[in-house]
C-alpha atoms as an extended CHARMM CRD file, in Angstrom:
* protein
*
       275  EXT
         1         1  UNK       CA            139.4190000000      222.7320000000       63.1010000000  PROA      1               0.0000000000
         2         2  UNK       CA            136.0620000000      222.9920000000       63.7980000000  PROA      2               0.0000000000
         3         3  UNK       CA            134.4480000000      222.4910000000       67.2870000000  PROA      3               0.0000000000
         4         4  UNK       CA            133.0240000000      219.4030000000       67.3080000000  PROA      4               0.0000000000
         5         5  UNK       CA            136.1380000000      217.5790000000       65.9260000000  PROA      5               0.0000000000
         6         6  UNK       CA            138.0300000000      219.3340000000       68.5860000000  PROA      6               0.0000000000
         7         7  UNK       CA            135.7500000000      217.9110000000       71.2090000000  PROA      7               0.0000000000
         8         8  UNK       CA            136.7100000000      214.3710000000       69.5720000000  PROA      8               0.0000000000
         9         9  UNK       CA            140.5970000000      214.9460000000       69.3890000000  PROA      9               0.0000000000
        10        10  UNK       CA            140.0850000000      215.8990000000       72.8940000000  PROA      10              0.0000000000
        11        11  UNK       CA            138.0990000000      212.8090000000       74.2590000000  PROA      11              0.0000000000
        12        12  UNK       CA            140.4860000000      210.6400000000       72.3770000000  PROA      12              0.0000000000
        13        13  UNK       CA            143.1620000000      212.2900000000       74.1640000000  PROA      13              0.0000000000
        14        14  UNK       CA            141.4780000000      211.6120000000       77.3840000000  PROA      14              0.0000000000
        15        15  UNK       CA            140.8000000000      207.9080000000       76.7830000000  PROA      15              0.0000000000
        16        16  UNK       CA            144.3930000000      207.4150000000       76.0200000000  PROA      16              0.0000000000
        17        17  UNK       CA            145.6240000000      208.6860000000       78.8120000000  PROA      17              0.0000000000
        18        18  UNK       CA            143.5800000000      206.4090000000       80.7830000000  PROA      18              0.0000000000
        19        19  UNK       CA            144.5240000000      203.0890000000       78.8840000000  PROA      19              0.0000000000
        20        20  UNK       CA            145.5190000000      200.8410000000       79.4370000000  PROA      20              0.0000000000
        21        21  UNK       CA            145.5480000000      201.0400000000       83.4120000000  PROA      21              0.0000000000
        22        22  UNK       CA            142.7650000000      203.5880000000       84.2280000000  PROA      22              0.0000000000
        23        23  UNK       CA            140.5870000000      202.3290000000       81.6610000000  PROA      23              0.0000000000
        24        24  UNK       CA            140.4320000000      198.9440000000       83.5560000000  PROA      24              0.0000000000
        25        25  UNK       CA            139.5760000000      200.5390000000       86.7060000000  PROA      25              0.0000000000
        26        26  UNK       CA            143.1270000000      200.8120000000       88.3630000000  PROA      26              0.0000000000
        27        27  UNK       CA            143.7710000000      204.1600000000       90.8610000000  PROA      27              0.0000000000
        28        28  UNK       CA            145.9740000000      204.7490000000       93.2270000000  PROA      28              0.0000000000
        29        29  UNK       CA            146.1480000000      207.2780000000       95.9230000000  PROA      29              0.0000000000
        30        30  UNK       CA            148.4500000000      207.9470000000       98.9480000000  PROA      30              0.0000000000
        31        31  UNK       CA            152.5040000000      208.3330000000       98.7380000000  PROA      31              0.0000000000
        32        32  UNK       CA            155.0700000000      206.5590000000       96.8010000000  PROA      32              0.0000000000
        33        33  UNK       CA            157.7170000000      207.2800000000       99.2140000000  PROA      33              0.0000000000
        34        34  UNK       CA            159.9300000000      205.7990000000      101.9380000000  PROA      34              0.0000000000
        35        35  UNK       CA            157.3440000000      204.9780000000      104.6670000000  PROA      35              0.0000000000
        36        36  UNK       CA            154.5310000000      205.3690000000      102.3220000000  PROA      36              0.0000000000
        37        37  UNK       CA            151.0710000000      204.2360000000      102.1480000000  PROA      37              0.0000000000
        38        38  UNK       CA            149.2710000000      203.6020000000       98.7770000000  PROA      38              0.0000000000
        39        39  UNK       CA            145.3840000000      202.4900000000       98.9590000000  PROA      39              0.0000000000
        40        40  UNK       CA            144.4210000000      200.9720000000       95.4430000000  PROA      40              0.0000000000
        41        41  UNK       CA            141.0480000000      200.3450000000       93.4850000000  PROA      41              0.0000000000
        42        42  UNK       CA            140.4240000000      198.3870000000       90.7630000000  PROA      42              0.0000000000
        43        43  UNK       CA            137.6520000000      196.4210000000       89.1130000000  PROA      43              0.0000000000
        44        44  UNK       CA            136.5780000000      193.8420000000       91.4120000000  PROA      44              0.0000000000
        45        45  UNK       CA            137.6730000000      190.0520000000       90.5870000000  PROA      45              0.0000000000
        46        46  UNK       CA            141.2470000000      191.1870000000       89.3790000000  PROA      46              0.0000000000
        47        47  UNK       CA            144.1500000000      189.8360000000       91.1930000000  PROA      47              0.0000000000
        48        48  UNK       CA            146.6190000000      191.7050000000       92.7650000000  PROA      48              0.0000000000
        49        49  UNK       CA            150.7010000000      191.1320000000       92.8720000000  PROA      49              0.0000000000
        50        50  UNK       CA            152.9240000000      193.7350000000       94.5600000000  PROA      50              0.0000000000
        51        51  UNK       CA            157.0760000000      192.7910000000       94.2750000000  PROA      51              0.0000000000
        52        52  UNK       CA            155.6650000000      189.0900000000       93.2150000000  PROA      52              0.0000000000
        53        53  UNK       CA            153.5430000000      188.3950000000       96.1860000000  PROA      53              0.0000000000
        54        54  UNK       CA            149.7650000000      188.3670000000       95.9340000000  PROA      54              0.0000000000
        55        55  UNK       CA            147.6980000000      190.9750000000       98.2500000000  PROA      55              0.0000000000
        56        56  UNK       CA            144.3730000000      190.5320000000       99.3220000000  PROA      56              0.0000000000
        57        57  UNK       CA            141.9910000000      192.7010000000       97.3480000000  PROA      57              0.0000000000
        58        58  UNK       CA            138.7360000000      193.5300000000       98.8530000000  PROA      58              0.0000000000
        59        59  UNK       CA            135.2990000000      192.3860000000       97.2000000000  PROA      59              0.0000000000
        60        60  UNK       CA            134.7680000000      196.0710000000       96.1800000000  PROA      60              0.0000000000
        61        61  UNK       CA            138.2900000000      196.1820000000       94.5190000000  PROA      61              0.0000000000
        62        62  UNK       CA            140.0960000000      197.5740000000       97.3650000000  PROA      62              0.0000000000
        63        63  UNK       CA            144.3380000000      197.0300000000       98.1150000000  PROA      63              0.0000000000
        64        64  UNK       CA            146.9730000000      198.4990000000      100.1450000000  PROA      64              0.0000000000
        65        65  UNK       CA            150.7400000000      198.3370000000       99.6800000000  PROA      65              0.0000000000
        66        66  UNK       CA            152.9470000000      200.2700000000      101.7590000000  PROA      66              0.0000000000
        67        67  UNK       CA            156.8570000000      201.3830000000      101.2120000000  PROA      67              0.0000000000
        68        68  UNK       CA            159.6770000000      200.6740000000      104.0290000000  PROA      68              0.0000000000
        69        69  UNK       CA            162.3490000000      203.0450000000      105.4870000000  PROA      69              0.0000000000
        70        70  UNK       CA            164.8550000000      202.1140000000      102.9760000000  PROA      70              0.0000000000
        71        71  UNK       CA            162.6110000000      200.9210000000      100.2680000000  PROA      71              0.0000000000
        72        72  UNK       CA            164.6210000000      200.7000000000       97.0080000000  PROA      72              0.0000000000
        73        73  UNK       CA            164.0590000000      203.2150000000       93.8340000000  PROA      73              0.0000000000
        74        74  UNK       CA            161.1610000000      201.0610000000       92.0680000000  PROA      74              0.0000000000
        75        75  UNK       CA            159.0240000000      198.3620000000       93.2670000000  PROA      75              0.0000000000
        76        76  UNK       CA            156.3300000000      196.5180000000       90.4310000000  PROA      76              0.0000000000
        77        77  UNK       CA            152.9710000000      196.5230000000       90.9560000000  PROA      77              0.0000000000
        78        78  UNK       CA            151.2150000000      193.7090000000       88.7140000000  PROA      78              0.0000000000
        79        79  UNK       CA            147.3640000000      193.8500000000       88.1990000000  PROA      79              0.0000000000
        80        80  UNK       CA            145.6250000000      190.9120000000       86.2680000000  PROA      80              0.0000000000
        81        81  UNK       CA            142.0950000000      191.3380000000       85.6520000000  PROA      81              0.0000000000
        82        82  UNK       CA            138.8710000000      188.8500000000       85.1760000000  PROA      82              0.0000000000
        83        83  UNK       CA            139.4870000000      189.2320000000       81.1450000000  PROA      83              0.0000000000
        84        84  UNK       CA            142.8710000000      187.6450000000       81.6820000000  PROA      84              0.0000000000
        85        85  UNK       CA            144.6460000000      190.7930000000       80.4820000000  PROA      85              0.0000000000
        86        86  UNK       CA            147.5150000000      192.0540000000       82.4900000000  PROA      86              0.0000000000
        87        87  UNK       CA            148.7020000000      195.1510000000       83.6400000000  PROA      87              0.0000000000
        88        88  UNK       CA            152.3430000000      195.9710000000       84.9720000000  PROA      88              0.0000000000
        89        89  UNK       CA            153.0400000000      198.9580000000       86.5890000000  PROA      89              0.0000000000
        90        90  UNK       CA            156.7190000000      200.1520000000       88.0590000000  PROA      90              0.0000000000
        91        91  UNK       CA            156.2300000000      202.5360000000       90.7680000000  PROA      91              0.0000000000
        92        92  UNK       CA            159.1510000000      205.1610000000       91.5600000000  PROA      92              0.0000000000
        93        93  UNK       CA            159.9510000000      205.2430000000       95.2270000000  PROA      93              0.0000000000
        94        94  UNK       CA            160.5880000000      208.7470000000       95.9380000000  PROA      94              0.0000000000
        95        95  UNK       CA            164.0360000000      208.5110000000       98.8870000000  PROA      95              0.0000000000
        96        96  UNK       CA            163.8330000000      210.6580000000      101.8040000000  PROA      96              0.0000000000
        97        97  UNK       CA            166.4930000000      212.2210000000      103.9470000000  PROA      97              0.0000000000
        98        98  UNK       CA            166.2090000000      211.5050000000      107.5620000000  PROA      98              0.0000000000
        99        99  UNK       CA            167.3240000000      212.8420000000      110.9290000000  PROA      99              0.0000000000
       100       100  UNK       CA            169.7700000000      211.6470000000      113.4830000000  PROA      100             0.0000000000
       101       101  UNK       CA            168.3850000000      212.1430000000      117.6190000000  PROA      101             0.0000000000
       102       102  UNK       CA            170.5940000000      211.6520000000      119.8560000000  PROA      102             0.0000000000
       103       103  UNK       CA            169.1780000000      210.2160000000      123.5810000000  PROA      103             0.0000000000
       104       104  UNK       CA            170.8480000000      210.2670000000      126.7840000000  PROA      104             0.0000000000
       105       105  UNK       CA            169.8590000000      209.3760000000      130.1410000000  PROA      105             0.0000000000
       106       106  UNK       CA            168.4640000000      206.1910000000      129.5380000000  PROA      106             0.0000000000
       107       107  UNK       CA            169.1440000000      203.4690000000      131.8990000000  PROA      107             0.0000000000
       108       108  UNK       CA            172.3660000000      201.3220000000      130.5370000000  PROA      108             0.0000000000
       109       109  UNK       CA            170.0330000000      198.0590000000      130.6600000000  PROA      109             0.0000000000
       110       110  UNK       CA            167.1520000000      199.0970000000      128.0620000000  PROA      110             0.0000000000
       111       111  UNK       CA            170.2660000000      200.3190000000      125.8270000000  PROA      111             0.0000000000
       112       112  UNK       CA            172.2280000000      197.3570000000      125.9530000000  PROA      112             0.0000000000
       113       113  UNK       CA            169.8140000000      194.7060000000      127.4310000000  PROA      113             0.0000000000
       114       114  UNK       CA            171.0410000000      191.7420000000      129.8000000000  PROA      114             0.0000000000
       115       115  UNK       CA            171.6160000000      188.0230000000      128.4430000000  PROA      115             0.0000000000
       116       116  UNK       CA            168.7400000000      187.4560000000      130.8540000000  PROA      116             0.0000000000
       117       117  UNK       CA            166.4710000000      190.2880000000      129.3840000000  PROA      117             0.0000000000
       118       118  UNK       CA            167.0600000000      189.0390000000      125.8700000000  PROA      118             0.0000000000
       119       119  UNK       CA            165.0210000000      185.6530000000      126.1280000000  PROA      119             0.0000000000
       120       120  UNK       CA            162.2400000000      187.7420000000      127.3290000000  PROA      120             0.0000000000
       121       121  UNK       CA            162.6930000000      190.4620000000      124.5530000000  PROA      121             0.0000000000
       122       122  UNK       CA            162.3230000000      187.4950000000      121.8190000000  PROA      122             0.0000000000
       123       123  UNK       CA            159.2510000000      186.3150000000      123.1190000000  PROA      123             0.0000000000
       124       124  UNK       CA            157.7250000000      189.7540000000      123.0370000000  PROA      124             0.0000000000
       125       125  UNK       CA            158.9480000000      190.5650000000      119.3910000000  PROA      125             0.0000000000
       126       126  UNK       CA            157.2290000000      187.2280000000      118.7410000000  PROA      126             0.0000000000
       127       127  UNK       CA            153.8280000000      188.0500000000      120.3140000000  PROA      127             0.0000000000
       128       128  UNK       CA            153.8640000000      191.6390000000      118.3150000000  PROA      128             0.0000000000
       129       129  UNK       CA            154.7710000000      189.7920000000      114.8580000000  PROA      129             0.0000000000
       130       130  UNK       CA            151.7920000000      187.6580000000      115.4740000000  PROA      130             0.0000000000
       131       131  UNK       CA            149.3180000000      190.7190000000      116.1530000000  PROA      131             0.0000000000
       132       132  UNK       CA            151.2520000000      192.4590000000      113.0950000000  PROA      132             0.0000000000
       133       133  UNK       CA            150.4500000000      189.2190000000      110.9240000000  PROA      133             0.0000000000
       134       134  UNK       CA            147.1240000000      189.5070000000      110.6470000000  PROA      134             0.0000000000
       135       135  UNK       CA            145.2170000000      189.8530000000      107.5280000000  PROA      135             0.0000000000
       136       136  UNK       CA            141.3630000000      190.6430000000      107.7340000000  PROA      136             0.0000000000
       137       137  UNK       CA            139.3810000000      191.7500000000      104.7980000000  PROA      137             0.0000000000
       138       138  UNK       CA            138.1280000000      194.8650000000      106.6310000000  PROA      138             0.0000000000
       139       139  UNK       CA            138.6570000000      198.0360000000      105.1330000000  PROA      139             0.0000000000
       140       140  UNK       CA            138.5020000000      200.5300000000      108.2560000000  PROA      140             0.0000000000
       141       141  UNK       CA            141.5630000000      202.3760000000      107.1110000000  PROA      141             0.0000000000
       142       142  UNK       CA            139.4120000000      203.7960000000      103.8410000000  PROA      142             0.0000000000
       143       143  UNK       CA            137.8720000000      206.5370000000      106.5220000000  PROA      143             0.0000000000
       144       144  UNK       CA            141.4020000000      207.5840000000      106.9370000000  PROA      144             0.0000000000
       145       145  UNK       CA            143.6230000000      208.7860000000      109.7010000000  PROA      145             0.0000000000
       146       146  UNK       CA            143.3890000000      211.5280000000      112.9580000000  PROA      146             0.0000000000
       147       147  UNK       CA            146.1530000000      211.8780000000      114.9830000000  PROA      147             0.0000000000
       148       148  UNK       CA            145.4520000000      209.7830000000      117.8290000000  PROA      148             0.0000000000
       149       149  UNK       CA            147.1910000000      212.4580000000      120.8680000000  PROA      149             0.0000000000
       150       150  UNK       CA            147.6570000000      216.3210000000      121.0790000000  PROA      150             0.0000000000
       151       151  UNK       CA            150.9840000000      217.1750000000      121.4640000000  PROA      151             0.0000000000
       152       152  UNK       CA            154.0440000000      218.6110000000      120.1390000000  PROA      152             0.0000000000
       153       153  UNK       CA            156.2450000000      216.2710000000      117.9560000000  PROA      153             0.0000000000
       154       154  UNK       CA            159.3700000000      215.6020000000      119.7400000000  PROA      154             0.0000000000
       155       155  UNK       CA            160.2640000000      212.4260000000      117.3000000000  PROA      155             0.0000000000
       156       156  UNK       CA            159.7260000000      211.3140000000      113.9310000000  PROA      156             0.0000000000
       157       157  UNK       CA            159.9690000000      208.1330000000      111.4670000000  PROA      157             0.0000000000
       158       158  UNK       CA            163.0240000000      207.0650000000      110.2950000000  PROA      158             0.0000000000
       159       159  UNK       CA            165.4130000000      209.1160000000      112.6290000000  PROA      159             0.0000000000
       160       160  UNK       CA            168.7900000000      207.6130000000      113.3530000000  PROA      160             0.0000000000
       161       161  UNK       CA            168.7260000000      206.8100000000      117.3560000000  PROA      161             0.0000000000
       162       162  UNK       CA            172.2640000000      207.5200000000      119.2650000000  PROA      162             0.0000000000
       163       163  UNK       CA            171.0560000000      206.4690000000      122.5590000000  PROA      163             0.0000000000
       164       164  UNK       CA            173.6200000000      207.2060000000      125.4530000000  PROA      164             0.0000000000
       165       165  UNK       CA            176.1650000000      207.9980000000      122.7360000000  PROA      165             0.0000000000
       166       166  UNK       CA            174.9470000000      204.3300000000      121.1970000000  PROA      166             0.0000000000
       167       167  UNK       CA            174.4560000000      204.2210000000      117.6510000000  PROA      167             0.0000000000
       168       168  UNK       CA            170.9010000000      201.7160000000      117.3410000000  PROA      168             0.0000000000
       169       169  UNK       CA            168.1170000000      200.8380000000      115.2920000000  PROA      169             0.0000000000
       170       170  UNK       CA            166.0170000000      204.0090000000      113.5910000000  PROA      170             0.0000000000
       171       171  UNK       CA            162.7990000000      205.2730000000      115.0360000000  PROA      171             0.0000000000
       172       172  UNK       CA            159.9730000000      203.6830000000      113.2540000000  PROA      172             0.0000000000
       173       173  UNK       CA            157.0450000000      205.7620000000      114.7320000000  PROA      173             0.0000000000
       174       174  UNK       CA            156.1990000000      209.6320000000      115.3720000000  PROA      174             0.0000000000
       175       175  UNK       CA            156.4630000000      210.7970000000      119.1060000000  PROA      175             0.0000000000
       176       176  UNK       CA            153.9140000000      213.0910000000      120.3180000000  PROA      176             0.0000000000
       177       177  UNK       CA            154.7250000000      214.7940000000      123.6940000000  PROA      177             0.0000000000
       178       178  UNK       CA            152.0580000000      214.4890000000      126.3080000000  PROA      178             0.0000000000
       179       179  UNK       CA            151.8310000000      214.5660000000      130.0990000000  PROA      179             0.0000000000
       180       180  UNK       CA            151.3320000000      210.9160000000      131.5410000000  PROA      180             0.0000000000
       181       181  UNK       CA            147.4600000000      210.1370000000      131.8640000000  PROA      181             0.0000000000
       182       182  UNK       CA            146.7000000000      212.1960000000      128.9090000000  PROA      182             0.0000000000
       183       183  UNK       CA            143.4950000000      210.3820000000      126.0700000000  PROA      183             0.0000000000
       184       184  UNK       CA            145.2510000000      208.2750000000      123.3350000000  PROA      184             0.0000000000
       185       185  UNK       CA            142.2260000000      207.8180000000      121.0310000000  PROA      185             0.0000000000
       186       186  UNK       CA            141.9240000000      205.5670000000      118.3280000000  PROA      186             0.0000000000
       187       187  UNK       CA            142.9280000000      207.5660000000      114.9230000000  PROA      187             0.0000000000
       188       188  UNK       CA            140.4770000000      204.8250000000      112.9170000000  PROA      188             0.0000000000
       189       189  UNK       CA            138.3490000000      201.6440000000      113.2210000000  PROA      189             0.0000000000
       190       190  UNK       CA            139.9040000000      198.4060000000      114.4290000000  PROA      190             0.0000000000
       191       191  UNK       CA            140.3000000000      195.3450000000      116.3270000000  PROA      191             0.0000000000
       192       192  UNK       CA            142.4540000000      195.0850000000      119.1290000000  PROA      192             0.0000000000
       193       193  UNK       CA            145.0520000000      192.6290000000      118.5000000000  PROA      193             0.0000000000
       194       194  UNK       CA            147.7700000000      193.1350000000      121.6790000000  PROA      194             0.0000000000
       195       195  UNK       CA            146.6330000000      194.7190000000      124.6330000000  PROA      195             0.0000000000
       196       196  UNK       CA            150.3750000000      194.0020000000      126.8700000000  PROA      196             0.0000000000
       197       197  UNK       CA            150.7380000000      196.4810000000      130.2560000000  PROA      197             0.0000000000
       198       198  UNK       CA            154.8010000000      196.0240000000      130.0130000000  PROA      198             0.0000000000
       199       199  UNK       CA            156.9870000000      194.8760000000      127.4530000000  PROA      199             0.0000000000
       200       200  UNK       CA            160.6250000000      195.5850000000      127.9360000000  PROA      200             0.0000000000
       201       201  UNK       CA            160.9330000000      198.3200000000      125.3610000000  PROA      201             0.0000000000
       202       202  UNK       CA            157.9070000000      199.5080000000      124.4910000000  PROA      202             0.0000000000
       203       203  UNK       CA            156.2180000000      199.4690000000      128.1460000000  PROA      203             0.0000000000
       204       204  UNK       CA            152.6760000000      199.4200000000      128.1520000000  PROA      204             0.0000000000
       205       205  UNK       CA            152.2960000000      198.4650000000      124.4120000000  PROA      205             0.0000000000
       206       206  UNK       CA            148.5010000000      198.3590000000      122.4940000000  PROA      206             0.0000000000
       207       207  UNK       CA            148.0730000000      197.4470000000      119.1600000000  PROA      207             0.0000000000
       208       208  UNK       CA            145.1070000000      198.0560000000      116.7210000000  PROA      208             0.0000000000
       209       209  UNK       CA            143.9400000000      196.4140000000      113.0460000000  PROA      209             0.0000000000
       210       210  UNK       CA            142.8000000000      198.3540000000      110.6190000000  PROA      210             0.0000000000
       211       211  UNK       CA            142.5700000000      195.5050000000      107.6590000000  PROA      211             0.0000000000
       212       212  UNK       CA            144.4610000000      194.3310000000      104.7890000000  PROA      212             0.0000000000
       213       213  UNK       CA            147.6120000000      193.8180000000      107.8550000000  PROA      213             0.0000000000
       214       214  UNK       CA            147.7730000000      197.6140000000      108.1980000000  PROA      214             0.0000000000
       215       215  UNK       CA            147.9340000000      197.9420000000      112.1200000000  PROA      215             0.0000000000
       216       216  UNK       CA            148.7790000000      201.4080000000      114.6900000000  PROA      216             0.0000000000
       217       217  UNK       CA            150.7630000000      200.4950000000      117.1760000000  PROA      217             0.0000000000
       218       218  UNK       CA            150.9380000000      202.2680000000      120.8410000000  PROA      218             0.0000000000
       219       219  UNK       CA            153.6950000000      202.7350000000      123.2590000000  PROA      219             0.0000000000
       220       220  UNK       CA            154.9750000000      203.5100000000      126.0120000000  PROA      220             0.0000000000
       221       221  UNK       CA            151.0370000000      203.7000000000      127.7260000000  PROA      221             0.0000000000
       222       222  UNK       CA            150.5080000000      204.0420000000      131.6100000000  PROA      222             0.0000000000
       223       223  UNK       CA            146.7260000000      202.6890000000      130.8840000000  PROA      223             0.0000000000
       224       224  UNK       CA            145.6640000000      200.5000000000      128.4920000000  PROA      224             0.0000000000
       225       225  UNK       CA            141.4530000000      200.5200000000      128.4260000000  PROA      225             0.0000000000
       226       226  UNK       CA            140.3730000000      198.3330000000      126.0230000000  PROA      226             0.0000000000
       227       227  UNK       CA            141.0350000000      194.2690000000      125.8670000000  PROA      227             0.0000000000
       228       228  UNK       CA            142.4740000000      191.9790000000      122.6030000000  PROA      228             0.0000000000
       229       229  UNK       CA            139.7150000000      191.2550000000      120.6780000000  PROA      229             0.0000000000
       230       230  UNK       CA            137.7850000000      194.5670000000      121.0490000000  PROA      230             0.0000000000
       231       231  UNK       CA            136.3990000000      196.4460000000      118.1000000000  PROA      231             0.0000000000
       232       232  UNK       CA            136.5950000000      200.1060000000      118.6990000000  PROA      232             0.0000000000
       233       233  UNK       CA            135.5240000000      203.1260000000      116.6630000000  PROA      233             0.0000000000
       234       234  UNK       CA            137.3610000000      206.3020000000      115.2110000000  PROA      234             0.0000000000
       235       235  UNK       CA            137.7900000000      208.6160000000      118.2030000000  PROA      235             0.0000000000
       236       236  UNK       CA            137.5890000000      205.8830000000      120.3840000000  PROA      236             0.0000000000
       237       237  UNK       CA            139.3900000000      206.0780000000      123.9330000000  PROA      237             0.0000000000
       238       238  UNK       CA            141.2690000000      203.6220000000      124.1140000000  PROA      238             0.0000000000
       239       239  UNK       CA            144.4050000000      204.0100000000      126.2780000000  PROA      239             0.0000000000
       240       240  UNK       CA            146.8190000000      206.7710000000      128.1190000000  PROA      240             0.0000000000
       241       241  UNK       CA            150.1930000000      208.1080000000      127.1600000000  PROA      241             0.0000000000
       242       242  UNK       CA            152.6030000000      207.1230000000      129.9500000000  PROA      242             0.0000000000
       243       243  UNK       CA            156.5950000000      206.9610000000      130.0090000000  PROA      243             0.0000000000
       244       244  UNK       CA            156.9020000000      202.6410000000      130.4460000000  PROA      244             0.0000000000
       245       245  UNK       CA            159.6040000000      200.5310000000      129.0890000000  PROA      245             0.0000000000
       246       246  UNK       CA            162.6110000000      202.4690000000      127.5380000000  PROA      246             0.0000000000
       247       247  UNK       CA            161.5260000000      206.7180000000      127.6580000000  PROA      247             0.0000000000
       248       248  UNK       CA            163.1830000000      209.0000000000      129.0640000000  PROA      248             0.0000000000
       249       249  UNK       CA            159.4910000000      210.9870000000      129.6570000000  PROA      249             0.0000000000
       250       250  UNK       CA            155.9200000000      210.6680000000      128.9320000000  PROA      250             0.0000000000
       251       251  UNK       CA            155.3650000000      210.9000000000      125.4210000000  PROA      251             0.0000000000
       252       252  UNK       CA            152.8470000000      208.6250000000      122.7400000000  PROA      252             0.0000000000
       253       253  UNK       CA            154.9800000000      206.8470000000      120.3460000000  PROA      253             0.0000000000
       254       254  UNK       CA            152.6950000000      205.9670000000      117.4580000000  PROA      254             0.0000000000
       255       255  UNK       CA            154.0150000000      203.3510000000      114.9060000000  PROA      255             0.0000000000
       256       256  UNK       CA            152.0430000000      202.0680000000      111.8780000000  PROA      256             0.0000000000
       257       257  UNK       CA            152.8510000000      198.7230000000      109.5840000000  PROA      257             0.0000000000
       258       258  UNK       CA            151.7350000000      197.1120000000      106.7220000000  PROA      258             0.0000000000
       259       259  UNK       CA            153.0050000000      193.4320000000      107.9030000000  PROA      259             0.0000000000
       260       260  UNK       CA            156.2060000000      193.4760000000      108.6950000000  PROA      260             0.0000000000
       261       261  UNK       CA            156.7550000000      196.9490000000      106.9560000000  PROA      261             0.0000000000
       262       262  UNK       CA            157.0940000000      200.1190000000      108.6550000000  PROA      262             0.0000000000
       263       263  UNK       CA            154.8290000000      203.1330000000      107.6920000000  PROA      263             0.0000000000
       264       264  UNK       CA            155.1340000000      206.8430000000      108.9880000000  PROA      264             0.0000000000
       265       265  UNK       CA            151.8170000000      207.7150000000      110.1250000000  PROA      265             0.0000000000
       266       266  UNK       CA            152.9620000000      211.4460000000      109.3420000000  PROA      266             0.0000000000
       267       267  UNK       CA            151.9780000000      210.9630000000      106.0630000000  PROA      267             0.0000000000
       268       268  UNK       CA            148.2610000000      209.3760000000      106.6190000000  PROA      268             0.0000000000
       269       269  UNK       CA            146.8300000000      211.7690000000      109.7670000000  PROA      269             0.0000000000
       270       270  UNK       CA            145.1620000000      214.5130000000      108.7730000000  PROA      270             0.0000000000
       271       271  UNK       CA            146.3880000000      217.9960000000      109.9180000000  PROA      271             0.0000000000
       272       272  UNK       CA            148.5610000000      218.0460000000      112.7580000000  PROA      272             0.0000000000
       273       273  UNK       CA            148.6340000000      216.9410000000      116.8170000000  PROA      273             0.0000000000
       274       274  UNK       CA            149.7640000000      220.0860000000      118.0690000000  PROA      274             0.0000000000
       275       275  UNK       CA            147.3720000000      221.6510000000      120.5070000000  PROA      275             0.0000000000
């Protein structure tokens, strides 16, 4: 076969690989897993459906979807573009294996709360759902992710808790051990959306919006040193690690969410938090 009709098998090949999705503009980058975090482009004035429900895409064509703990084997990702024509898309969930971490010496009442603590412990789940909820078109997650503490790891996303021989709720965030006082620094641009010095569980309790209802939440802080409604920079200090609400020691626990789903910032921060 001579050269130049190679060269034109081989664009040809190219080209169909690309159609009908590529071709249109559609990429996706990040992790189709459990806890995972997928940033998407595509030609600006498409719509954007992910498991039926439209997402807000950016006016430079930008999305995020994100994957939960137990997200199921396949979730549909439906693209329709300003020429009417339709793409559908089923994304494999890749399923993870996680940990069990077993706690003790945790006072009985942050294990199994009062009936009195429990009115109080509804209204603060309600106040973080609200901070969680919201849904601004800035795209300060597209610098990506630093860790936001230095620190050994001493608990990770999606780890069965036994707490004082307890079997509860998973861990939805990555601890990093720290001494109490030590910099928590913003690990990208945001607004502060929950700036709360003691909530029962989570203690001193800041969270951050990166756009698009991705959000890093922080907890267990001795200081928080920024205010709701604050926009802060990447590398920002905003807050120190403490051991408040339910810790048996000063550590950062760092939790991310798109909405009401949980992410594993593990798989977004660059490198690694150890000193």
């Amino acid at each position: 076969m001579p050269a130049g009709v190679r060269t034109l098998v081989l664009i040809a090949v190219v080209f169909a690989a690309l159609s009908p999705a590529n071709a249109k503009g559609l990429r996706l980058d990040g992790n189709a897993v459990q806890g995972g975090l997928m940033i998407g482009y595509v030609s600006p004035g498409a719509r954007v459906y992910f498991g039926g429900a439209a997402i807000r895409l950016s006016s430079e064509g930008v999305f995020v979807i994100g994957f939960g703990r137990d997200a199921p084997a396949t979730a549909n990702l439906q693209i329709t573009f300003a020429d009417g024509s339709v793409v559908d898309k089923t994304l494999s969930i890749e399923k993870r294996r996680y940990r069990i971490q077993r706690i003790d010496g945790l006072p009985e009442r942050k294990v199994t709360p009062k009936p009195s603590d429990l009115e109080r412990i509804r209204r603060e789940a309600a106040v973080v759902r609200a901070a969680r909820a919201r849904d601004d078109p800035r795209t300060d997650f597209l610098g990506g992710f630093d860790w936001p503490a230095r620190g050994p790891i001493s608990g990770v996303y999606g780890s069965q808790r036994i707490l004082n021989g307890e079997p509860r709720r998973p861990h939805f965030g990555v601890d990093i051990a720290a001494p109490v006082g030590a910099s928590v620094r913003a690990p990208a641009g945001g607004i502060v959306t929950l700036a709360h010095p003691a909530m029962f569980y989570s203690g001193g309790t800041l969270i951050l919006d990166h756009g698009h209802g991705l959000s890093s939440s922080f907890l267990h802080l001795s200081e928080i040193l920024v205010e709701e409604g604050q926009r802060v920079r990447r590398g920002d200090l905003i807050a120190r690690v403490g051991a408040t609400g339910r810790a048996t020691g000063a550590h950062l626990d760092w939790r991310m969410n798109w909405f009401d789903t949980r992410i594993d910032p593990a798989l977004l921060a660059r490198g690694t938090p150890k000193d």
